[in-house]
C-alpha positions as CSV (number, residue, x, y, z in Angstrom):
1,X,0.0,0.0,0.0
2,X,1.2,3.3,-1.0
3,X,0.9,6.8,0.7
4,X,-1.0,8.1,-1.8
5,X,-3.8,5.2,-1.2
6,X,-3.6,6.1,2.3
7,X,-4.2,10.0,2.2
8,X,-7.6,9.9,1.5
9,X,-8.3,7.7,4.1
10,X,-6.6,10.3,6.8
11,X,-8.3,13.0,5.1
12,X,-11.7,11.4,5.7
13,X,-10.7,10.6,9.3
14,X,-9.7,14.4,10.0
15,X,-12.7,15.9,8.9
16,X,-15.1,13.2,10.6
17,X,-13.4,14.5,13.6
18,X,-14.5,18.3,12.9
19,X,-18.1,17.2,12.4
20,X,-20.8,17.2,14.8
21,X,-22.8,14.7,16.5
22,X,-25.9,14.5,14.7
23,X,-29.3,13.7,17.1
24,X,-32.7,12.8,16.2
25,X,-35.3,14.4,18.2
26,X,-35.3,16.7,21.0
27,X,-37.2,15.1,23.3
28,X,-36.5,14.2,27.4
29,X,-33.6,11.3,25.4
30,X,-32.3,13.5,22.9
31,X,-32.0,16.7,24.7
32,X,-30.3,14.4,27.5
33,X,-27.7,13.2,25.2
34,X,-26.6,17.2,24.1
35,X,-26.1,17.8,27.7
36,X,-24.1,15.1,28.3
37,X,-22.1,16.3,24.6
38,X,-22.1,19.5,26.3
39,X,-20.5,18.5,29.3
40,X,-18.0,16.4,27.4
41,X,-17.0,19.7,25.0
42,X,-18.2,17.6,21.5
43,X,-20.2,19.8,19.3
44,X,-23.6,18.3,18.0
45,X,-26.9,19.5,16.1
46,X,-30.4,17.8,17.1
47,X,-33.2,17.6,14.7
48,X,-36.5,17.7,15.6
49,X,-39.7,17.7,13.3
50,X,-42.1,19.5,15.5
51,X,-42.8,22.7,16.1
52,X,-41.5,22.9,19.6
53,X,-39.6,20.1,21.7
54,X,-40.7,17.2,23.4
55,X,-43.6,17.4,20.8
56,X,-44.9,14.0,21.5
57,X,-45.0,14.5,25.6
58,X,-47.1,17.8,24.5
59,X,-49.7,15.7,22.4
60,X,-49.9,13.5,25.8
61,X,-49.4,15.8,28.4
62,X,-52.6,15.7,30.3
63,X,-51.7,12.6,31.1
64,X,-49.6,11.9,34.5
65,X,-46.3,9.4,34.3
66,X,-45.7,6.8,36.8
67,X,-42.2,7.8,37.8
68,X,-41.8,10.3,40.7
69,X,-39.0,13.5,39.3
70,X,-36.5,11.9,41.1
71,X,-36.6,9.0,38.8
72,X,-37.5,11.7,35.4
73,X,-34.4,13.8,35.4
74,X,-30.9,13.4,33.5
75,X,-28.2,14.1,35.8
76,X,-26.3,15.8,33.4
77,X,-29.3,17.9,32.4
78,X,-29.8,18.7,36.0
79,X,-26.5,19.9,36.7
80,X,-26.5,22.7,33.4
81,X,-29.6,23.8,35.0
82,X,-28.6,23.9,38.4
83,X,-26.0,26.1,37.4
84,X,-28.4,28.6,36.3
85,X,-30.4,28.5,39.2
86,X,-32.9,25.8,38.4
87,X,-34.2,23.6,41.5
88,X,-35.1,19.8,41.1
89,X,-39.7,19.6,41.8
90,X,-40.7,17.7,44.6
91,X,-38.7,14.5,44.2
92,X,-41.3,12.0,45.2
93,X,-44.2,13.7,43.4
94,X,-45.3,11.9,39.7
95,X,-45.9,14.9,37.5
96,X,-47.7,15.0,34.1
97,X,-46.5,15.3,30.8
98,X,-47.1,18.9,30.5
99,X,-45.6,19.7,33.3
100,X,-42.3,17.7,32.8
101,X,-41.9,19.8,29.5
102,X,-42.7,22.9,31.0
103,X,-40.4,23.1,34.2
104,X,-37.7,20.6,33.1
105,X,-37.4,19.8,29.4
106,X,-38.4,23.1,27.7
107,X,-36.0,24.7,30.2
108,X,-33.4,22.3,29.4
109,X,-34.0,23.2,25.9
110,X,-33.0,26.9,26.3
111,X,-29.6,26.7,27.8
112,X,-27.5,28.3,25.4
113,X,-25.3,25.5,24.5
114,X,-28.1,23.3,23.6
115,X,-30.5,26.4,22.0
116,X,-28.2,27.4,19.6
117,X,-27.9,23.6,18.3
118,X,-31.9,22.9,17.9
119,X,-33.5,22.8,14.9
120,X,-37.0,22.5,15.1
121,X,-39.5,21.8,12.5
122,X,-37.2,19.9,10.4
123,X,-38.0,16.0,10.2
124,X,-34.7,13.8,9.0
125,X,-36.1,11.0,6.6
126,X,-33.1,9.1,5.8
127,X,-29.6,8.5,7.0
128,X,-26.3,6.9,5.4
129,X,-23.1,7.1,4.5
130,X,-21.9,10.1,2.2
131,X,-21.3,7.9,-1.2
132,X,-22.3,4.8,0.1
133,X,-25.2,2.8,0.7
134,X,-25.1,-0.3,3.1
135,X,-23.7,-2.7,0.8
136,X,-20.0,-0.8,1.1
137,X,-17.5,-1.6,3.5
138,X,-14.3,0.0,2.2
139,X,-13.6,2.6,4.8
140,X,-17.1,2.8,5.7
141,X,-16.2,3.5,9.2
142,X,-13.9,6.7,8.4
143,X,-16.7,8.2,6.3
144,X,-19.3,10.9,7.5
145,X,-22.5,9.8,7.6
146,X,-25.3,11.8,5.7
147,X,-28.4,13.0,7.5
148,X,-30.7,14.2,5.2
149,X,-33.4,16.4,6.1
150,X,-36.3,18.4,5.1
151,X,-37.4,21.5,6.5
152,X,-41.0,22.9,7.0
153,X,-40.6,24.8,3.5
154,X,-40.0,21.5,1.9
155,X,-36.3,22.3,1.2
156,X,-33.9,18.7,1.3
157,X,-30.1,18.3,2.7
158,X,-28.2,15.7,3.1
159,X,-25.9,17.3,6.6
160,X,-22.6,15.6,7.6
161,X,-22.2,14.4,10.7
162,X,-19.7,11.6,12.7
163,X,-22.0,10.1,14.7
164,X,-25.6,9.2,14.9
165,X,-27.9,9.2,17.4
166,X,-31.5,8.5,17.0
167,X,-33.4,9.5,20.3
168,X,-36.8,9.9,17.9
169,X,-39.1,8.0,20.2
170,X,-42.1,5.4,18.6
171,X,-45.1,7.7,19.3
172,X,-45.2,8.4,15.8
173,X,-45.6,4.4,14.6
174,X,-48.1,2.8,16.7
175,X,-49.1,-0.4,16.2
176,X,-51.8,-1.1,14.2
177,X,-55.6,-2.1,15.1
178,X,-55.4,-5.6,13.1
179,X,-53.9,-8.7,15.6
180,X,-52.1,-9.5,12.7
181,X,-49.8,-6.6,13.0
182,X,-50.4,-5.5,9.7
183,X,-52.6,-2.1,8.7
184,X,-56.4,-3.3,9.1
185,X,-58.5,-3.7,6.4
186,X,-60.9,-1.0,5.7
187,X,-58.8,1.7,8.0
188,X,-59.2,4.2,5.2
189,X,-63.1,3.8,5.8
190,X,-63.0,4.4,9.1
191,X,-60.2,6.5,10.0
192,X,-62.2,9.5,10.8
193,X,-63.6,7.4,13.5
194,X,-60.2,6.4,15.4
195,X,-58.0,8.3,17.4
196,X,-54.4,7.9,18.9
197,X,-53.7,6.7,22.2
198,X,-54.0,8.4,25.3
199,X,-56.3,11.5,23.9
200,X,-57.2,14.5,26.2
201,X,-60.7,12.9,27.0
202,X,-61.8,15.4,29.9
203,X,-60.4,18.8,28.5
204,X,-59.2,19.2,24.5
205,X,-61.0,16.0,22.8
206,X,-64.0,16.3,25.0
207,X,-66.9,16.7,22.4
208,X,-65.7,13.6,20.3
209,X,-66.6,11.1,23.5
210,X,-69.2,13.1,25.1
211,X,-72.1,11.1,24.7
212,X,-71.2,8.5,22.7
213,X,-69.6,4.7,22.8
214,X,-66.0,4.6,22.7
215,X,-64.4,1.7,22.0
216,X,-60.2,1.2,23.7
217,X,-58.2,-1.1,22.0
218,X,-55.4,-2.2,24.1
219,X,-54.5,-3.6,27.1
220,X,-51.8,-1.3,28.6
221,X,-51.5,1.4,30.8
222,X,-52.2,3.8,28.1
223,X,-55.5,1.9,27.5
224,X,-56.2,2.0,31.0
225,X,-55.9,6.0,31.6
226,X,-58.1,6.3,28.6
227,X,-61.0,4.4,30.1
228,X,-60.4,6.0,33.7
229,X,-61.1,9.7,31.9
230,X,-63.8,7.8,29.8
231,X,-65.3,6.9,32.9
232,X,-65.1,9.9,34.7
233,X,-66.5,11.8,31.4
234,X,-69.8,9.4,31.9
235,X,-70.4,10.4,35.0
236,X,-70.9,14.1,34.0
237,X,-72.2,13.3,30.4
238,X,-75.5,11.1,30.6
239,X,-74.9,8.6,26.7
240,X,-71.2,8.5,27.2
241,X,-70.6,4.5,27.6
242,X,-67.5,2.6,27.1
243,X,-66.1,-0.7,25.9
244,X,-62.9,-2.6,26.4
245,X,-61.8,-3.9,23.5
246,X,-58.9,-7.0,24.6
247,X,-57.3,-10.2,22.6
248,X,-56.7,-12.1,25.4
249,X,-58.6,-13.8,28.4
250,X,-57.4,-11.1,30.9
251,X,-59.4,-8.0,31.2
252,X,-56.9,-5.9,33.4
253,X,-53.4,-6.5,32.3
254,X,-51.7,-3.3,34.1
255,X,-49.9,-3.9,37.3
256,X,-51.9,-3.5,41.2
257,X,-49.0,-4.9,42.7
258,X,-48.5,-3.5,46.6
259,X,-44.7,-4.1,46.1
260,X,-44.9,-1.7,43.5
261,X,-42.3,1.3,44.2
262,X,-44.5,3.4,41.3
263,X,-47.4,3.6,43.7
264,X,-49.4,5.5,40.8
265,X,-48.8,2.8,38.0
266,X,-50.0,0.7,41.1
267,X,-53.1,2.2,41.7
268,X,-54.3,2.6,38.4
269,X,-54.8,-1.3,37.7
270,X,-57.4,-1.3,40.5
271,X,-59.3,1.8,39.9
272,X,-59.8,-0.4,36.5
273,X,-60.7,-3.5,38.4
274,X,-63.1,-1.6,40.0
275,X,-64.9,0.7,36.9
276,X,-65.4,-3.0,35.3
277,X,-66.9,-4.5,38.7
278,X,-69.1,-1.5,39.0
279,X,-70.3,-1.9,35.2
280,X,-69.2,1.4,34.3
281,X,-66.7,-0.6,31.6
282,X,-67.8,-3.3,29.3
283,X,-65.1,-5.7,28.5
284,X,-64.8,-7.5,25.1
285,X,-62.4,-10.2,25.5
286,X,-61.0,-12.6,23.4
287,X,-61.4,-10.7,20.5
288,X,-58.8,-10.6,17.2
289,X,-59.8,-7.8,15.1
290,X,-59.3,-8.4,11.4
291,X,-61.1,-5.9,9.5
292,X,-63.3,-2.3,10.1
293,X,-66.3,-1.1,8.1
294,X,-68.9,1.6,8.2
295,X,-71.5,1.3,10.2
296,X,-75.4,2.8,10.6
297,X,-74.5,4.4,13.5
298,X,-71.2,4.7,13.5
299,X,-68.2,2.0,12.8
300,X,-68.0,-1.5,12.8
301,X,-64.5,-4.0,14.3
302,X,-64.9,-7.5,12.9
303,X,-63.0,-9.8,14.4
304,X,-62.4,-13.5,15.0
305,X,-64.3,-14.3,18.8
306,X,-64.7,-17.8,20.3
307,X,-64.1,-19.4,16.8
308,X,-66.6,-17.1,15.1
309,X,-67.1,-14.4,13.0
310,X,-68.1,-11.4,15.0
311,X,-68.9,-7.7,14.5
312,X,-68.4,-4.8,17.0
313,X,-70.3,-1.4,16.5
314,X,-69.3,1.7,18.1
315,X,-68.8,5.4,17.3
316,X,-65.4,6.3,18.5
317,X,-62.3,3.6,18.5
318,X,-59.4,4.7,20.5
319,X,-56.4,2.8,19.6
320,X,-54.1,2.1,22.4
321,X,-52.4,-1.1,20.8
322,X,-48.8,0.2,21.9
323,X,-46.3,1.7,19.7
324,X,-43.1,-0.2,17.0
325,X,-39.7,1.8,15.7
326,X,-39.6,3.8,12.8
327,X,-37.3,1.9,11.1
328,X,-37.6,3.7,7.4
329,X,-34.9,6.1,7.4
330,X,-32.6,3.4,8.5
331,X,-32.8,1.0,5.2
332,X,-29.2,2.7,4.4
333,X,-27.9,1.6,8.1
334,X,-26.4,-1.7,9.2
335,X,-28.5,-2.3,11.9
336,X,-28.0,-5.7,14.5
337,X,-32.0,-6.4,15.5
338,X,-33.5,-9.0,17.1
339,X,-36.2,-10.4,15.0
340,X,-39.2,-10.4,17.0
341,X,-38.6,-7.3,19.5
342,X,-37.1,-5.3,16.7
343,X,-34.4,-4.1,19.3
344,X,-30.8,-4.3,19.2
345,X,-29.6,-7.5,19.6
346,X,-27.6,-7.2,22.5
347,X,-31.0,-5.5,24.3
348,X,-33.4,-7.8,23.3
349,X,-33.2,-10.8,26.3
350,X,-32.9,-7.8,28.8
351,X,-36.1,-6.2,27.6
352,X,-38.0,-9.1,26.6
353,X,-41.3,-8.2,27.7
354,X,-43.0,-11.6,28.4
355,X,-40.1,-11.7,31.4
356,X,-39.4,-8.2,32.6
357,X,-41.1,-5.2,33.7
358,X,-39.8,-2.0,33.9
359,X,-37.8,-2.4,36.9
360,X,-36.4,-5.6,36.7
361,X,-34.5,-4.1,33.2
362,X,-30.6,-4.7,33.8
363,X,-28.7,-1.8,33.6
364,X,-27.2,-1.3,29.7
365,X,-25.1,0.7,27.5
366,X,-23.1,1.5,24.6
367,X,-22.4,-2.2,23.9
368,X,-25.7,-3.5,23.9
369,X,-26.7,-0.7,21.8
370,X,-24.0,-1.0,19.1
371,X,-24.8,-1.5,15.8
372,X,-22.0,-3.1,13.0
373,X,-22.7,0.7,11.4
374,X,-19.7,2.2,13.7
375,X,-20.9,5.7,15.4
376,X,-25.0,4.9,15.0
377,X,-26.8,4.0,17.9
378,X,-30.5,3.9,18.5
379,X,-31.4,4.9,22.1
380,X,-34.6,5.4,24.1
381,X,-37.9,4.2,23.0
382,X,-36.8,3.6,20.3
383,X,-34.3,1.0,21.4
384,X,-36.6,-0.9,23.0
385,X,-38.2,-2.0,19.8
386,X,-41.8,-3.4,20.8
387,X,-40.9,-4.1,24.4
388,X,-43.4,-1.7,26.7
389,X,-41.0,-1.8,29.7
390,X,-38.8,1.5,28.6
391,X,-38.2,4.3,31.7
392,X,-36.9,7.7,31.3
393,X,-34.3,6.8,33.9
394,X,-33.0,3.7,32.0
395,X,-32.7,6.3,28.4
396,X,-30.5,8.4,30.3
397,X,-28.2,6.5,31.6
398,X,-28.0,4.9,27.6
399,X,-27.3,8.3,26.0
400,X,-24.7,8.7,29.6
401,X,-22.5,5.8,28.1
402,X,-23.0,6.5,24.4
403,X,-21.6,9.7,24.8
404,X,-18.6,8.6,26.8
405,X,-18.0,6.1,24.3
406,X,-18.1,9.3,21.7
407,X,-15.9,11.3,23.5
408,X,-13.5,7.8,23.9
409,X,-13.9,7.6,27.3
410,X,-14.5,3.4,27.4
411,X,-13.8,3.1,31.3
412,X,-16.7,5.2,32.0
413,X,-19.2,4.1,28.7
414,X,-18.5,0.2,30.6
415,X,-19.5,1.2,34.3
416,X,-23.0,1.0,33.8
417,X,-25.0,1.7,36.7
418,X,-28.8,2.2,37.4
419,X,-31.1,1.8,40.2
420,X,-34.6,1.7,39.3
421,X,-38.0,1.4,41.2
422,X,-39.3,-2.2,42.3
423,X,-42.0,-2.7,39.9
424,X,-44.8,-5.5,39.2
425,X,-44.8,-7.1,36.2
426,X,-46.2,-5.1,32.8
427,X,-48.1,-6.3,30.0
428,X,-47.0,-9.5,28.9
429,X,-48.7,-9.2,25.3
430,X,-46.0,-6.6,23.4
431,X,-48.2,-6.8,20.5
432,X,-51.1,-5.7,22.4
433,X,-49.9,-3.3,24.8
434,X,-50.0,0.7,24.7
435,X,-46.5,1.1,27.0
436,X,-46.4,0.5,31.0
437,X,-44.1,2.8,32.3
């Protein structure tokens, strides 16, 4: 080998080096990961395709989260703000989504050395290699890789950066209504008729339940806030009736453990219990939904129940069937995924969500998050594929090792430590789920 077949390659090297770390999404994971960058002096730009940050806590943030704040802040985060003056919220309250963006993330969001390196309303739709696709290897690892993005005016880039890291969540891809995993037949017919998990029953999305049946699909915690403001909304609103839509035997799948440290997540499952005992829910169990249709009054489910052909009519079908990856604008990546979790491989047996629940999750890092595309690493949600059982806690201390990694720091990206709250066990159906923690 001559010098001349080696310059390139250093040339490559030393301008990968210049480049910043390139993040995807600026949410509570995302923004997490700058501050740790921050703190470790490497220059990075996050992309984000809302309007604002944390867009997807927004859409949910009526809704209250399980963990207490001590368990819901990044300690790097918490030390840039504590350095202007910020104080930590009561430690052992659970606070909503709205208000974790408002007095932690969105603050977080406008320290300087993370403002100036946001770009908001610009959605990244692929990612590669600059000149190669996934079937080159030659000095694949020494090349930049090429985000491209397009911004609100519809303008496309591709932007060079030497590292990856996708924080962008799975709010955006939930599962589908059909057990089969694929889109349902006849969604295009009904569509007007369904809406997202965990809507804003009691204040924005009032007048689309209020007096009428709802139908949840789902069998998670998501499902089961749903049908606690559904049930609430029934009180006040005389018509307003609700039914349970499950594929399994169980009615209640959400945890009432007493040994659960996450004493909301706890009491939740049993204000279910009770709604059903009191006959303010109607449960349909057992029921594999294959198809929706239009209805006289409203919409019809059709589905596969007790070995027949059966039909469900409602008006309004909430969709709480948990949430899959994004994995598009990654065809061009070389990604390591188990096959049924669609997490990395590594992850997969520590998440596996017919064993764990959120707390029983082994503390994990860089290596179980590596990819064979050198620099990429999926973190977050995101990383945990299918698997319900993800905590805020456990993203941050991912995007804690990642970034040590990044910086070359591999003593500290190995020491992986995380103690999380004794939990009872999640959903055991990932298909069917709609996230527990």
């Amino acid at each position: 080998m001559t010098l001349l077949d080696l310059t390139p390659r250093a040339a490559e090297a030393d301008r990968l080096a210049t480049l910043p770390v390139a993040i995807i999404g600026a949410g509570p994971i995302g923004l997490a990961a700058a501050a740790h960058l921050v703190e470790r002096g490497i220059d990075f730009i996050v992309f984000d395709a809302g309007a604002e940050v944390a867009a997807s806590v927004r859409s949910w943030g009526h809704t209250r989260l399980f963990s207490p704040w001590k368990h819901l802040v990044d300690p790097a985060s918490r030390r840039l703000l504590e350095e202007r003056g910020w104080e930590l919220p009561d430690p052992e309250r659970a606070p909503s989504g709205a208000e974790l963006v408002e007095r932690y993330v969105a603050p977080l969001a406008e320290v300087d050395e993370i403002a100036s390196r946001v770009r908001l309303g610009v959605e990244v739709i692929g990612v590669t290699r600059e000149g190669m696709d996934r079937t080159r290897t030659r000095s694949r690892a020494a090349t930049p890789f090429a985000v491209r993005i397009r911004t609100a005016d519809g303008q496309v880039e591709d932007v060079p950066a030497r590292a990856v890291i996708d924080a962008s969540g799975t709010y955006l891809s939930p599962n589908p209504l059909s057990s089969s995993g694929l889109e349902l037949l006849g969604m295009a017919e009904i569509a007007d008729a369904v809406t997202p998990a965990l809507p804003d029953v009691l204040g924005r999305d009032r007048a689309t339940f209020a007096g009428r049946h709802t139908t949840v699909v789902g069998a998670g915690h998501s499902a089961a806030n749903t049908l606690l403001a559904l049930a609430e909304l029934a009180r006040q609103e005389p018509g307003t009736t609700i039914t349970w839509l499950i594929r399994n035997a169980q009615a209640v799948r959400v945890s009432s453990s007493a040994d659960d440290e996450l004493a909301d997540r706890a009491r939740l499952g049993s204000r279910v219990d009770q709604a059903v005992a009191d006959g303010r829910i109607t449960v349909l169990d057992r029921f594999e939904i294959i198809r929706g249709r239009r209805a006289a009054a409203g919409v019809e489910l059709v589905g596969h129940r007790h070995g027949e052909v059966v039909a469900h009519a409602t008006e309004v079908v909430v969709s709480a069937t948990g949430f899959r990856p994004n994995l598009d604008i990654l065809r061009e990546i070389r990604l390591d995924l188990d096959e049924i979790v669609e997490a990395p491989r590594r992850l997969a047996p520590l998440i596996d969500p017919n064993v764990h629940s959120c707390g029983t999750v082994e503390p994990h890092g860089f290596r179980e998050l590596t990819h064979p595309e050198q620099g990429f690493f999926v973190v977050g949600m995101k990383s945990y594929g299918r698997a319900p059982t993800f905590l805020l806690a456990t993203g941050y201390e991912q995007v804690r090792s990642v970034t040590a990694w990044l910086a070359g720091d591999t003593a500290s990206a190995s020491n992986v430590e995380l103690v999380l709250p004794a939990t009872g066990v999640c959903s055991t159906d990932a298909g069917n789920g709609g996230g527990c923690c």
